[in-house]
DRENLO-434980 format. One record per residue (C-alpha): residue number from 1; x negated, y, z negated. Coordinates in nm, 4 decimals, decimal comma. Each point is the difference from the previous one (the first is absolute). Layout:
    n         u         v         w
  NUM         X         Y         Z
...
***
This chain:
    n         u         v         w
    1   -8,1721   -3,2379   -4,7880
    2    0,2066    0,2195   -0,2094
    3   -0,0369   -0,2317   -0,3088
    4   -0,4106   -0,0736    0,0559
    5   -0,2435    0,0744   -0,2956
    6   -0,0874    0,3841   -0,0409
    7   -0,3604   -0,0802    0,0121
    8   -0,0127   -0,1420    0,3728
    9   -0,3827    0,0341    0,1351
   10   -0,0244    0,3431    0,1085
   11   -0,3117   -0,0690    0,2094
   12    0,2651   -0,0084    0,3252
   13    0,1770    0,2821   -0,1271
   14   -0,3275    0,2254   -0,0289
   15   -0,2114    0,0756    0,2746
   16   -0,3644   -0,0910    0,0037
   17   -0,1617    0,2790    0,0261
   18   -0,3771    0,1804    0,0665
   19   -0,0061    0,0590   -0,3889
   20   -0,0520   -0,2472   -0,2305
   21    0,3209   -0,1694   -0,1178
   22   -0,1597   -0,1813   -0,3115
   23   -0,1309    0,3190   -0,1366
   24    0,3129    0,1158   -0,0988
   25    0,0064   -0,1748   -0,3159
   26    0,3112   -0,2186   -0,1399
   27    0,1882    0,1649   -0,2611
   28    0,0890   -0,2701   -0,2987
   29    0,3748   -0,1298   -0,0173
   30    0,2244    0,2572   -0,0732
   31    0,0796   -0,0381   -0,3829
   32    0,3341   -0,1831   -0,0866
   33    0,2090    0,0477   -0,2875
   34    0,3523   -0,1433   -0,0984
   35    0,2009    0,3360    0,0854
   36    0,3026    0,0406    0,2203
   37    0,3177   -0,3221   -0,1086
   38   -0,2116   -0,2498   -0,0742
   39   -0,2436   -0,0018    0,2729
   40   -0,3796    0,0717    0,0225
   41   -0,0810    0,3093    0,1872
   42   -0,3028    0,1334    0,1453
   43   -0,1331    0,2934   -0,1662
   44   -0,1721    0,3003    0,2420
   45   -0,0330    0,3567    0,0006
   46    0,1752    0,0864    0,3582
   47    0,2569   -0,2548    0,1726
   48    0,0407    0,0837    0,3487
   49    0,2531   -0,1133    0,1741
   50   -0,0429   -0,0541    0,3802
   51   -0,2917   -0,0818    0,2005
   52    0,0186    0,2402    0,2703
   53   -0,1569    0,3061    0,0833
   54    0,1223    0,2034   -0,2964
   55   -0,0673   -0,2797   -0,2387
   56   -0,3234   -0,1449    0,1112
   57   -0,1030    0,4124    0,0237
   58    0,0980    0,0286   -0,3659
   59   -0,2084   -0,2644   -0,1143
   60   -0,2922    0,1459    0,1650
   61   -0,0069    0,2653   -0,1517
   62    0,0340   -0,1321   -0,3292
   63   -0,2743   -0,1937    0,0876
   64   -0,2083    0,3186    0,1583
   65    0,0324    0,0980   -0,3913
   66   -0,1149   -0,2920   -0,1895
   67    0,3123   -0,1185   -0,0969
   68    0,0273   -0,3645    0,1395
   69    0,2925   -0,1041   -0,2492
   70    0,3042   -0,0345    0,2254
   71    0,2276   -0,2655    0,1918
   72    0,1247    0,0147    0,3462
   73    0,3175   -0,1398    0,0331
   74    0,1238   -0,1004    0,3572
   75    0,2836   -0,1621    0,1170
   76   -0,1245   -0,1402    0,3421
   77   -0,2906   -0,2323    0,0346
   78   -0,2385    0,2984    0,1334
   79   -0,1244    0,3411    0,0427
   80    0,1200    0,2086    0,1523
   81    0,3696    0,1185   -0,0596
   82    0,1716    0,1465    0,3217
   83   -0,3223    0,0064    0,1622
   84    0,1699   -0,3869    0,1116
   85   -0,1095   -0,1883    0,2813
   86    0,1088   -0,3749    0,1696
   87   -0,0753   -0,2441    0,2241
   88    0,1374    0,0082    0,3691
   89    0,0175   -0,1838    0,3250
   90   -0,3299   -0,1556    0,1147
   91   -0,2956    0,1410    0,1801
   92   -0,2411   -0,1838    0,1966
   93   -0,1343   -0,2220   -0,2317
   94    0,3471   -0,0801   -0,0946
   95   -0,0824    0,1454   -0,3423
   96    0,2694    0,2796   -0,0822
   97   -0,0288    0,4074   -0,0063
   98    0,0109    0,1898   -0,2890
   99    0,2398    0,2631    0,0419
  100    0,1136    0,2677   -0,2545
  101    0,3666   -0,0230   -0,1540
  102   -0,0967    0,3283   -0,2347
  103   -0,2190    0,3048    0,0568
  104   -0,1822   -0,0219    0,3512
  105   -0,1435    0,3248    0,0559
  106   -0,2676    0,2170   -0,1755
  107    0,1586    0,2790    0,0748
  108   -0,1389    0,4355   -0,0377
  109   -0,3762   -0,1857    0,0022
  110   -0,2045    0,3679   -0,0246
  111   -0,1545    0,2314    0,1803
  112   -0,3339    0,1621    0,0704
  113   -0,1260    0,2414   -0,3522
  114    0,3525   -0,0950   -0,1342
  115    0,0874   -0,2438   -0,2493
  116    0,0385   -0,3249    0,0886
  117    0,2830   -0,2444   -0,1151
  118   -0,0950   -0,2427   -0,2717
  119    0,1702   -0,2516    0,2127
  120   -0,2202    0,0248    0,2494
  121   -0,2734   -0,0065   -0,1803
  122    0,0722   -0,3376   -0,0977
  123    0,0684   -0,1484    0,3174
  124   -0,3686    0,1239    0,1086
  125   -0,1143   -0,1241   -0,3061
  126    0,1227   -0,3494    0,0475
  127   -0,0145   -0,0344    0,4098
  128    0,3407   -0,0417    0,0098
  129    0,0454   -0,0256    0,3636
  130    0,2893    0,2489    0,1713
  131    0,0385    0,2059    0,3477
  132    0,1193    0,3420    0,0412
  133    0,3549    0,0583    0,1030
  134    0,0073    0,1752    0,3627
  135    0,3792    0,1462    0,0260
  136   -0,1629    0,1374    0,3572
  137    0,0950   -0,4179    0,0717
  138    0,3639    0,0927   -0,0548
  139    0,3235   -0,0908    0,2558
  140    0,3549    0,0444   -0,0360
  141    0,2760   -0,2225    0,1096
  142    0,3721    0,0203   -0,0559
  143    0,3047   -0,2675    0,0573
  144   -0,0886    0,0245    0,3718
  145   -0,3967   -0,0867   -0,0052
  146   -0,2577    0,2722    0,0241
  147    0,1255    0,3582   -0,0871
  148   -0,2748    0,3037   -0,0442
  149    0,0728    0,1821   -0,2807
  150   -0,2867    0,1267   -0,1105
  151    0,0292    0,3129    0,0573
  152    0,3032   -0,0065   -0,3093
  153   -0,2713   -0,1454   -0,2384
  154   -0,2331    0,2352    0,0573
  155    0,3380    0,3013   -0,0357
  156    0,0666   -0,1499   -0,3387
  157   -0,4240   -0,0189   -0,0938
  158    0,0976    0,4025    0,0436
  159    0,2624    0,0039   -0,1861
  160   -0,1551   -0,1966   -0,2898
  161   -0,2618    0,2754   -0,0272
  162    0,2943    0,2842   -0,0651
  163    0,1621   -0,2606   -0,2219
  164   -0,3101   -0,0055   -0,2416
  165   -0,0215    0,3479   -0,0078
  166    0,3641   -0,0101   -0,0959
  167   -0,1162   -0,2363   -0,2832
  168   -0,3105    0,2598   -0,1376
  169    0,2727    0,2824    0,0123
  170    0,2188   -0,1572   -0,2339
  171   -0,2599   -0,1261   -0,2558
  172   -0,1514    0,3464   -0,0110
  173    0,2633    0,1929   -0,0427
  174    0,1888   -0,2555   -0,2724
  175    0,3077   -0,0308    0,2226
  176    0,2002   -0,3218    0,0402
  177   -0,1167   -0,3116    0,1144
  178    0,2095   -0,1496    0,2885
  179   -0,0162   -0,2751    0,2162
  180   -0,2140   -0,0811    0,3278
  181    0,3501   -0,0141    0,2141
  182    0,0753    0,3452   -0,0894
  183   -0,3614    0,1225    0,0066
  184   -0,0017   -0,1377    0,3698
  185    0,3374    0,1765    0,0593
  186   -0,1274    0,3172   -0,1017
  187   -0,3295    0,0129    0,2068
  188    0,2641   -0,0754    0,3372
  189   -0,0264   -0,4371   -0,0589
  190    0,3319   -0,1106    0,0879
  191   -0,0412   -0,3445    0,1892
  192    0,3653   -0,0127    0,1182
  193   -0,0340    0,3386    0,1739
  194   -0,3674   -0,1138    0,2059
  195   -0,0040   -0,0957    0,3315
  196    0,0091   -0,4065   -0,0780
  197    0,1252   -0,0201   -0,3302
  198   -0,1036   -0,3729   -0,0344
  199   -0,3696    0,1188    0,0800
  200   -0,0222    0,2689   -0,2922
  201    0,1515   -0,2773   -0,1910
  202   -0,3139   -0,2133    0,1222
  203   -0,2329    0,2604   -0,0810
  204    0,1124    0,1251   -0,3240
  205    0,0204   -0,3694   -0,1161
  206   -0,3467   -0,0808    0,0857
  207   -0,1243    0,3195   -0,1553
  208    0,2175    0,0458   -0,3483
  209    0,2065   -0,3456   -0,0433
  210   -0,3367   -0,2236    0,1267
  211   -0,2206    0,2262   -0,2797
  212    0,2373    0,0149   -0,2917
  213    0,2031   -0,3092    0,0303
  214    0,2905    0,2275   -0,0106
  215    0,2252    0,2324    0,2242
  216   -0,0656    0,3707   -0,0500
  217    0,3775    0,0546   -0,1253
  218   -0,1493   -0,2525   -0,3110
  219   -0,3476    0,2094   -0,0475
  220   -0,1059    0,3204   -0,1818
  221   -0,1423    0,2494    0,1992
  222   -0,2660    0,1678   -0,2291
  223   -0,0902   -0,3047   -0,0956
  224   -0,0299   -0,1828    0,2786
  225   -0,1429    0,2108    0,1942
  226   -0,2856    0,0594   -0,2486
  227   -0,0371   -0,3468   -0,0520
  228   -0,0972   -0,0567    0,3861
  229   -0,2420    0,3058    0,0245
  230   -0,1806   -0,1345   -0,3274
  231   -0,0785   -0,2314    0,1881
  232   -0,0306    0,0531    0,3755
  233   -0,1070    0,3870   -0,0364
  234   -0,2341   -0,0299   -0,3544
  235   -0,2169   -0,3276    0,1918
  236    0,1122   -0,0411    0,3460
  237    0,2878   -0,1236    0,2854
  238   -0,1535   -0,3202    0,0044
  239    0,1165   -0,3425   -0,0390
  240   -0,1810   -0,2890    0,0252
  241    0,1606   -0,3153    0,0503
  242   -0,1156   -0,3119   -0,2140
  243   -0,1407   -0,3098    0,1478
  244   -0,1770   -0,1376   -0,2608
  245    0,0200   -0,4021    0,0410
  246   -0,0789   -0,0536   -0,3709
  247    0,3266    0,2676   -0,0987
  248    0,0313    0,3521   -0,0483
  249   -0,0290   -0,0666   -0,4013
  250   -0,3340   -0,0950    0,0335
  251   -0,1661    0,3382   -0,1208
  252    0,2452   -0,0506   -0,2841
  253   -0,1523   -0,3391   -0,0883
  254   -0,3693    0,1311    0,0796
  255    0,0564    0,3127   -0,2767
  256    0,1839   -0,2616   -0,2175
  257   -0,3483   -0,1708    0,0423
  258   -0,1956    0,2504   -0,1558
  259    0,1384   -0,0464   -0,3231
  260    0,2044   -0,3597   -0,0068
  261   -0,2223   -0,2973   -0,0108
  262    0,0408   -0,3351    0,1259
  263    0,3061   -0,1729   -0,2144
  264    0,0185    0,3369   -0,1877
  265    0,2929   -0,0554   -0,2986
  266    0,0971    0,3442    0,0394
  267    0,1681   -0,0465    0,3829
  268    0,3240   -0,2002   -0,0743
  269    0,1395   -0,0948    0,2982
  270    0,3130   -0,1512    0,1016
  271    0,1683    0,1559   -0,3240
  272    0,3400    0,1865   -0,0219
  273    0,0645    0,2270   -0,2340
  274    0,3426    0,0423   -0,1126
  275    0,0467    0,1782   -0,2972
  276   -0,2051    0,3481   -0,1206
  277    0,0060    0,0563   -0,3734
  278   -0,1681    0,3165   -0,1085
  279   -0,0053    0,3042   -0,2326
  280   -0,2653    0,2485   -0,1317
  281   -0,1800   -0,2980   -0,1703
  282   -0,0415   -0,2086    0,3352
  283    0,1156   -0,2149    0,2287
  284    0,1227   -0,3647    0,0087
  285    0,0207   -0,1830    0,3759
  286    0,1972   -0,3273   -0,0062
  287    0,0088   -0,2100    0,3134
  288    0,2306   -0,2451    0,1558
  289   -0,2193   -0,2966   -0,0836
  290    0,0578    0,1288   -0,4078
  291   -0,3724    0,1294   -0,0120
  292   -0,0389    0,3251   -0,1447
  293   -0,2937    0,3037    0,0085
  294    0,0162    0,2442   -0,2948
  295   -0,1647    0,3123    0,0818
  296   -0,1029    0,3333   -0,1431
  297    0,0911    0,1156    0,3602
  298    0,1940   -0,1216    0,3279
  299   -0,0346    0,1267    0,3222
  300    0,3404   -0,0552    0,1884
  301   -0,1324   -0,0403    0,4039
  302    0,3546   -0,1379    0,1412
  303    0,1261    0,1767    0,3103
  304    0,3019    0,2359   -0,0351
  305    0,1793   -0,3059    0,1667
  306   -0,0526   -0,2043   -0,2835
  307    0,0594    0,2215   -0,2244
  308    0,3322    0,0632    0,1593
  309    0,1178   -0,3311   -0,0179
  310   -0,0328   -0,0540   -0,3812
  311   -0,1868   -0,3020    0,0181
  312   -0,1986    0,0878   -0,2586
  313    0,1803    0,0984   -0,3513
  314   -0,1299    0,2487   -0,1980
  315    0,0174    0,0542   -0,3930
  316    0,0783    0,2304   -0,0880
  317    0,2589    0,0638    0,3639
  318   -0,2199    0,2787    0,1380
  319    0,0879    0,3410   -0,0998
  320    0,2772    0,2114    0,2371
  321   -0,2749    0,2309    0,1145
  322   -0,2117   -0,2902    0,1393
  323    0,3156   -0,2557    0,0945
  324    0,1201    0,3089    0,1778
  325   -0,3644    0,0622    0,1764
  326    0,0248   -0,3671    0,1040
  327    0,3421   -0,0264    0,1632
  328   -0,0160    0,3495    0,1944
  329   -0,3323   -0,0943    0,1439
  330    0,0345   -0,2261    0,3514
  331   -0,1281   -0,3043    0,1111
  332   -0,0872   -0,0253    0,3374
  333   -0,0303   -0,3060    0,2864
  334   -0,2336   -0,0683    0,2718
  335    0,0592   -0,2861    0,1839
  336   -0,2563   -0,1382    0,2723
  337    0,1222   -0,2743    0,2054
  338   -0,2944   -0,2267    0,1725
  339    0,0571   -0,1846    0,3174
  340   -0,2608   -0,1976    0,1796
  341    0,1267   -0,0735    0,3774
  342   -0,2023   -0,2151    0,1916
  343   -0,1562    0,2225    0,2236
  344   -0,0424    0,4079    0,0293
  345    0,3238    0,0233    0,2102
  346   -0,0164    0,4091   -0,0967
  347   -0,3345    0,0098    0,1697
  348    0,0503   -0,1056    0,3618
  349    0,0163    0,3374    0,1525
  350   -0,3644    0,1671   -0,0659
  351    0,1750    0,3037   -0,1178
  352    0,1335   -0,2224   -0,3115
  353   -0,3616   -0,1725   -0,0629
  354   -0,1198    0,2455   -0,2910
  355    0,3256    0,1023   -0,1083
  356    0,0498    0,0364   -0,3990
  357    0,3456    0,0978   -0,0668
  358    0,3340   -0,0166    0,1871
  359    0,2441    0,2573   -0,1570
  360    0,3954   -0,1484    0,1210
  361    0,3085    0,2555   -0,0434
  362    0,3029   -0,2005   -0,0156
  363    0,3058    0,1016    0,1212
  364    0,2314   -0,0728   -0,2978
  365   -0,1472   -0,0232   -0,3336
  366   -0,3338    0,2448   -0,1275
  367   -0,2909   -0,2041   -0,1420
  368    0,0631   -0,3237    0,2038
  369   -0,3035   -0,2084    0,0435
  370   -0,1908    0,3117    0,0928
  371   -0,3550    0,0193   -0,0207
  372   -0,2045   -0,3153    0,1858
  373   -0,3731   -0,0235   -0,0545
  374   -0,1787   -0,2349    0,1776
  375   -0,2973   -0,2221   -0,1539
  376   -0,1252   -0,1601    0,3414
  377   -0,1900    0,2970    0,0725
  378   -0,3551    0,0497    0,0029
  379   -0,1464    0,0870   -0,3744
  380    0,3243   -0,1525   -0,1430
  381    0,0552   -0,4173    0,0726
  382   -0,0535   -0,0300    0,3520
  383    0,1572   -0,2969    0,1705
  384    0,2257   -0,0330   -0,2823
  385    0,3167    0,0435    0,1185
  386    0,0932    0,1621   -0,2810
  387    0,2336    0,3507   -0,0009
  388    0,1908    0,0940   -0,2788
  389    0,2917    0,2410   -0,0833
  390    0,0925    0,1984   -0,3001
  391    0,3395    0,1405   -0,1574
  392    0,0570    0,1353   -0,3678
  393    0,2523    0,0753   -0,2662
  394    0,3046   -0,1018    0,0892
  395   -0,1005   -0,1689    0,3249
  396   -0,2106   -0,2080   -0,2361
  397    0,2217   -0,1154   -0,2415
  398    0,2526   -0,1503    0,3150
  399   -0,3070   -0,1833    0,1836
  400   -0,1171   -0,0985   -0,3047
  401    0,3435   -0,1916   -0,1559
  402    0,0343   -0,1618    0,3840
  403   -0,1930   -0,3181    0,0801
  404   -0,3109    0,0439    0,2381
  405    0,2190   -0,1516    0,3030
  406    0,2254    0,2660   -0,0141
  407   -0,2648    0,2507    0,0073
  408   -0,1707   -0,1616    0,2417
  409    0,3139    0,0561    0,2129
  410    0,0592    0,3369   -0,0592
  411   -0,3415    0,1102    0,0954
  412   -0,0753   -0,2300    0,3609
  413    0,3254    0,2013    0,1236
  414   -0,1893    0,3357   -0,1250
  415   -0,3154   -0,1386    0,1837
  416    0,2168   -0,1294    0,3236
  417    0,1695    0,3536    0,0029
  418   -0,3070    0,1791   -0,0450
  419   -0,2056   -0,2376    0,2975
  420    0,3084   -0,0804    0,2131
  421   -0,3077   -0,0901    0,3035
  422   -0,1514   -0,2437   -0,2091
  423    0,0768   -0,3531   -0,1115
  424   -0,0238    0,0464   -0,4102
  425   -0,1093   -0,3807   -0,1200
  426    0,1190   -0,1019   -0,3172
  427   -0,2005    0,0910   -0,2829
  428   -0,2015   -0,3591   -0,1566
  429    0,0307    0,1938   -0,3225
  430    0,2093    0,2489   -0,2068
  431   -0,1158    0,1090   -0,3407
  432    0,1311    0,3289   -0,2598
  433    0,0094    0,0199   -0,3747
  434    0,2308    0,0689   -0,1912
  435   -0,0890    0,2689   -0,2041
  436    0,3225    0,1123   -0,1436
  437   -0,0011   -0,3442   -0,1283
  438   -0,2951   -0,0618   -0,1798
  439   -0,0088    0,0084   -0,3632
  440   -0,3315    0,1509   -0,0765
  441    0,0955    0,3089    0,2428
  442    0,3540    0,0310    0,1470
  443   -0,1314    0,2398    0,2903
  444   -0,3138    0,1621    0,1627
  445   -0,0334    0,3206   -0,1805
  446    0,1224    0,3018   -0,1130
  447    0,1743    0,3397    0,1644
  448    0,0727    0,3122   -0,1803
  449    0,3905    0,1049   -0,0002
  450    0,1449    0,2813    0,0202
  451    0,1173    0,1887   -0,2824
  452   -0,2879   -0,1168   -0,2069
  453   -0,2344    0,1958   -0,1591
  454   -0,3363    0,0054   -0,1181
  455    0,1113   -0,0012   -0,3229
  456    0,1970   -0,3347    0,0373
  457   -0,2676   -0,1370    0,1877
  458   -0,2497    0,1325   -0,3144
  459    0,2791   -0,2164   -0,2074
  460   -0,0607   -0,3327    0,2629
  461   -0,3729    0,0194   -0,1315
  462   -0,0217    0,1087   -0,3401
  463   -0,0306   -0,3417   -0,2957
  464    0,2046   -0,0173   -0,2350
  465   -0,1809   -0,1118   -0,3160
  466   -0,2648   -0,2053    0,0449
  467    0,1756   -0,1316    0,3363
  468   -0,1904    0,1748    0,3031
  469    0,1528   -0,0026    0,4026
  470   -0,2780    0,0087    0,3224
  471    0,0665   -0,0761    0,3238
  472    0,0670    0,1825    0,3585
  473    0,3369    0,0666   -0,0657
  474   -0,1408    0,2593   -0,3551
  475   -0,2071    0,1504    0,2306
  476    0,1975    0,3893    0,0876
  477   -0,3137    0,0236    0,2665
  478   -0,0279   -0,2887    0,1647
  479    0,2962   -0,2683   -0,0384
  480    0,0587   -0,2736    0,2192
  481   -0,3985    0,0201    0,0536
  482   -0,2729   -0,2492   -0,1068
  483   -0,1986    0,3119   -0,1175
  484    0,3008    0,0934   -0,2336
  485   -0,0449   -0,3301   -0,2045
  486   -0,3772    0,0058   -0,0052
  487    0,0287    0,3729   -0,1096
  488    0,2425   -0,0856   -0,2589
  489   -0,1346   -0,3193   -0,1248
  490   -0,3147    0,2268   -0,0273
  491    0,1560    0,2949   -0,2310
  492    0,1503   -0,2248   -0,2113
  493   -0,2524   -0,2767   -0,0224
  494   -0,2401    0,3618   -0,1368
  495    0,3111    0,1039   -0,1963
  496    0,0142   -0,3333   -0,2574
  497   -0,3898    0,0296    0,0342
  498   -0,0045    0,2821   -0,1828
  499    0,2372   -0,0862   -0,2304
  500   -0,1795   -0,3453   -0,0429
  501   -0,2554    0,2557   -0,1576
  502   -0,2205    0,0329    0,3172
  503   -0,0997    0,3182    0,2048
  504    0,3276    0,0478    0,2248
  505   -0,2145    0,1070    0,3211
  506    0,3114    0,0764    0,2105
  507   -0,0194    0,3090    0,2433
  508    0,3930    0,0936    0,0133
  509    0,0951    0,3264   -0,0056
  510    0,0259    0,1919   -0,3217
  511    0,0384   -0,1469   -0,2995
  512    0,2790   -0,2872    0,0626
  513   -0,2859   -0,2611    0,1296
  514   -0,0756   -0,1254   -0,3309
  515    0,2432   -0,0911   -0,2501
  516    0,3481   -0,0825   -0,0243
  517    0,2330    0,1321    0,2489
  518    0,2600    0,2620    0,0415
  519    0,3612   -0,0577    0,0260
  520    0,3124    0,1008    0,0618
  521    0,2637   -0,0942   -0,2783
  522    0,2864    0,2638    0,1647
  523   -0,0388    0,1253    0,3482
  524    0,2730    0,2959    0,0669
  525    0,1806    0,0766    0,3404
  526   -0,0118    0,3343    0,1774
  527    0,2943    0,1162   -0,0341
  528    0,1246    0,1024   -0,3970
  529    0,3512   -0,0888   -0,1479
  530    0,1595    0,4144    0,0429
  531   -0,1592   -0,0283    0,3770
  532    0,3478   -0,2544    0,0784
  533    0,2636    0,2780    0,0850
  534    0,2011    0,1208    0,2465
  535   -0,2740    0,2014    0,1498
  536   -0,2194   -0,2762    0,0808
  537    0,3096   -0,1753    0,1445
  538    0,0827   -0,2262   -0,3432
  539    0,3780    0,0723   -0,0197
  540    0,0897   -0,1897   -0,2999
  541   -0,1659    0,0562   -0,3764
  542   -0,1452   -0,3932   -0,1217
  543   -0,1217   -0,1355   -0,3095
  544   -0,1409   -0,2660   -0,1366
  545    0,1758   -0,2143   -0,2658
  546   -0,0930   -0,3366   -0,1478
  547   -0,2755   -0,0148    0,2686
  548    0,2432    0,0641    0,2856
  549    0,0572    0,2830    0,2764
  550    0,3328    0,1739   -0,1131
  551    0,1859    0,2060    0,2446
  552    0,2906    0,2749   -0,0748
  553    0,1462    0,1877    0,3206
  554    0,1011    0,3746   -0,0961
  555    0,3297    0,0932    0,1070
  556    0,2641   -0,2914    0,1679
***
């Protein structure tokens, strides 16, 4: 599929919609002109590279200004990015279930005479269909089967609220960033030193690790913390679980709709880029099939993952301020592993019947297959059979190099151990991605470490040149969220607007919403060369020589 024509049909890929498709009118052919070793490139204004939320976003609100010159360049054969989806199992007319390998919750939805997230918005907007999340449907099981510890969830829900008061304390009062671990130790979070140690590990897991994607000894604490009430205090506490049977990224396709037309030539699909050439004059995109797209501007969409993994060469290399942004960003996994049993064997007892999630402490190793959500419950897939379990980060990357049998292994003994009165049957199917695999992601989406500032971050999104970055993972308010793409797709889609010579109609704060952006060429520590001396604990004098840390002892 890889290798297909750039100008598939796009009437699959775009959703027929209420309004008029054929009123969007076809642009012409992009021009072509002999430009880049020998081979013809396309000619357009803005290249944008991705088709996911941040890219299709940009192009919308290029369009929103009359500018309809642009390419989309994507590698897969859809919309959509991580917003990913797949087949699985069968249901009852043997046909199988979509179920969603990427984002699967609209998540902070909005609240009465507050704003309302732009996620949301969509989903209404399209009739995506999706059921509320009710952690009220919660149990908790350890090695030994059924093991109540609620009452530790809700301790650390308490503790969470002194933690992000923690978090406004330091960001007020310019003090030091730290991480979530020590943020937890210091508001009296120590799991080792809780009644069940195993349980706190349960709890914090599902409420940090199951978030984030990483452990809170791996997260900033300002940052992370503001991230989540962005989110879950600016809209709401809800999540809504997608259920969608034509995929999650159909609001994507129906507001690619809007302003893509059937067999558009300015959606190239199934396209990898591979090398970025650009400067202050523009921007030339060569791809792996030798095509090329010159372009006054480029819009660089690619996850941090991909970014990461140099993939994609750049020319000029990058500047240190932004190849430094890059690499001290982090890339995070979130693995969901579908199993369809043949029958509800969870829901026997009547107490189990409306059960959503299963939280399991095990007795050895934090973040082992912990979280269960069931799908064969009423307003999800009833009758399905289906239940699936998540890990992340590290967890990930393991389950993910293993084969599917081995998985499969290590989770019936979690299930047997967790339901030692019931006869587990063997699963008729086992299904994961492998998202710290794929080439046009490696991961699930981004988390904030600690130690970096907004500054850096400021560094992650600023273009250089002509060269611009979107995506969840530039977004200091909202990474690892579908509404940080879409609201960075939209800034800079109004950004190269108004540098396109249209009205830049963004509503930013302050001045930075329209132009080029700020950044960082040096950023300086806290602590000044004459502050390392013996009364801060620095017993030797250093220097630096020929790039290198020299250091003379006084005395013998």
């Amino acid at each position: 599929m890889r290798y297909l024509s750039s100008r598939l049909t796009t009437a699959a890929i775009l959703l027929a919609t209420a309004h008029t498709v054929s009123a969007v009118a076809i642009p012409p052919l992009p021009v072509k002109r002999q430009s880049y070793n020998g081979h013809t490139c396309t000619r357009t204004k803005v290249a944008i590279l991705g088709a996911g939320i941040a890219g299709i976003t940009t192009a919308q609100a290029l369009h929103n200004q009359s500018i309809s010159d642009f390419v989309i360049v994507e590698y897969q054969d859809t919309i959509g990015g991580r917003v990913h989806n797949a087949d699985f199992g069968k249901g009852p007319d043997e046909a199988p279930f979509i179920v969603e390998y990427g984002a699967n919750w609209a998540q902070g939805l909005g609240s009465p005479g507050g704003p309302e997230n732009p996620i949301w918005t969509f989903e209404k907007k399209w009739n995506i269909s999706n059921t509320p999340s009710d952690f009220d449907k919660f149990l908790t099981y350890n090695e030994s089967g059924a093991f109540d510890f609620l009452d530790e969830l809700a301790a650390f829900e308490a503790i969470m609220d002194k933690l992000d008061a923690e978090a406004g304390e330091i960001l007020l009062n310019n003090l030091q960033d730290r991480t979530v671990r020590e943020g937890l130790s210091l508001v009296g979070w120590k799991p080792e030193q809780r009644p069940n140690p195993r349980a706190a590990d349960a709890v914090e897991w599902f409420v940090w690790d199951g978030e984030q994607s990483y452990t809170p000894a791996e997260s900033s604490l300002v940052f992370g913390a503001a991230v989540s009430n962005f989110t879950f205090k600016q809209y709401s506490d809800e999540n809504n679980f997608i259920i969608d049977q034509r995929g999650h990224n159909t609001w994507i396709k129906g507001e690619a709709s809007l302003y893509l037309s059937e067999d558009d030539p300015r959606l190239m699909l199934n396209t990898i880029v591979t090398n970025i050439s650009y400067s202050d004059q523009g921007v030339i995109v060569v791809n792996e099939d030798g095509s090329c797209i010159e372009a006054d501007y480029a819009v660089c969409t690619f996850s941090i993952g991909v970014l990461q993994h140099d993939v994609v060469t750049f020319e000029p290399a990058l500047p240190d301020w932004k190849h430094t942004a890059i690499e001290m960003f982090q890339m995070g996994t979130y693995t969901k592993i579908f199993l369809q049993f043949p029958y509800k064997f969870w829901g026997n007892d009547s107490a189990l019947a409306d059960i959503q999630f299963f939280l399991y402490a095990d007795p050895i190793q934090r973040g082992w297959y912990p979280i269960w959500q069931s799908l064969d419950t009423e307003g999800f897939f009833p009758g399905s059979g289906i239940l699936f379990v998540t890990v992340v980060n590290r967890e990930s990357y393991r389950v993910e190099r293993q084969s599917n049998e081995d998985t499969l292994a290590e989770v019936m003994e979690v299930l047997r151990s967790m339901f030692p009165d019931i006869e587990v049957p063997t699963p008729d199917y086992i299904q994961y991605p492998r998202w710290t695999q794929t080439p046009w992601a490696y991961g699930s989406f981004s988390n904030w470490p600690p130690g970096t500032t907004l500054e850096m971050h400021q560094n992650l999104r600023a273009n250089v040149d002509r060269l611009w970055f979107a995506g969840e993972h530039t977004s200091s308010s909202y990474f690892g969220y579908m509404q940080g793409a879409w609201f960075e797709g939209r800034d800079i889609g109004g950004r190269l607007a108004g540098l396109l010579g249209a009205e830049c109609t963004n509503e930013g704060p302050g001045d930075g919403a329209c132009g080029e952006m700020e950044h960082y060429e040096t950023l300086h520590g806290t602590t000044t060369a004459d502050e390392y001396d013996i009364g801060n604990g620095w017993d030797t004098s250093s220097f630096q020589e020929d790039g290198v840390i020299v250091v003379s002892y006084d005395g013998e």
